[in-house]
N, C-alpha and C positions, 0 to 999 in steps of 0.2 A: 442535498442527499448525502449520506455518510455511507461508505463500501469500507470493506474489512478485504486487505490483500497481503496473502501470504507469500512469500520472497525466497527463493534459494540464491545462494550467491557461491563463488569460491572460495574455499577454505580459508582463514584467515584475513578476510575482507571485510566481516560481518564491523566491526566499530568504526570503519570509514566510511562503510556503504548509510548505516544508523544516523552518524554525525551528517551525513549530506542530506537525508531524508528528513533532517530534524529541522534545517535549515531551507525546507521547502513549504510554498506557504499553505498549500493542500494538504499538510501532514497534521494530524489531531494527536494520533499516539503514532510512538513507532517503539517496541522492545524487541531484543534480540530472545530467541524461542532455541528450546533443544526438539529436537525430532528430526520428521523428513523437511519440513523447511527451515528458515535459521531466522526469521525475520518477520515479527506482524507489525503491518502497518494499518492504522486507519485515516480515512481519508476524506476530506468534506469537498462536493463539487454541485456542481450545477448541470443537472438532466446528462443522457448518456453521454453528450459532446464531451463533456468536460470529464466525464471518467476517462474516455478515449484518449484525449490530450495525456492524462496523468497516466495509462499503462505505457502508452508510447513514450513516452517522458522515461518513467521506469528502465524499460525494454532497454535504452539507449545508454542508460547508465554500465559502465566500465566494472565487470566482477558480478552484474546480475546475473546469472543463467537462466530461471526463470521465475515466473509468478502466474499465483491463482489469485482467481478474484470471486468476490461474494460480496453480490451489492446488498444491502439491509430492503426486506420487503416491507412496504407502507402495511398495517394492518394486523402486521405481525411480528412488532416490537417496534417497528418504524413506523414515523408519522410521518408526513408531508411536510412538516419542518426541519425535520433531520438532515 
């Protein structure tokens, strides 16, 4: 399964927070974003367990403050392979 999660962090963390996310092996894309978040990440796992592992994973990371997530729905852009 591939999710799409959006990242806020604190100010001036955003290419340490990137370079650590890039070196994780759930991470497919990760670019830095201007808006209300600073940070898209996408991310390939296995059924919800393993999303679960990777926001707590996230969460625990130093400079995160928070994240949204948006898993890709089978049927509607997503397939069962994704």
């Amino acid at each position: 399964m591939q999710t799409y999660i959006l990242l806020t962090c604190n100010p001036g963390h955003e290419k340490e927070i990137i370079t650590l996310l890039k070196s994780m092996d759930f991470t497919l894309e990760v670019n830095g974003i201007w808006g209300k978040y600073d940070i898209f990440l996408k991310v390939r796992h296995d059924l919800e367990s393993g999303l679960d592992k990777i926001i707590d994973t996230l969460r625990n990371v130093e400079n995160i403050t928070s994240t949204y997530t948006m898993p890709i729905l089978f049927g509607q852009g997503g397939t069962i392979d994704d």
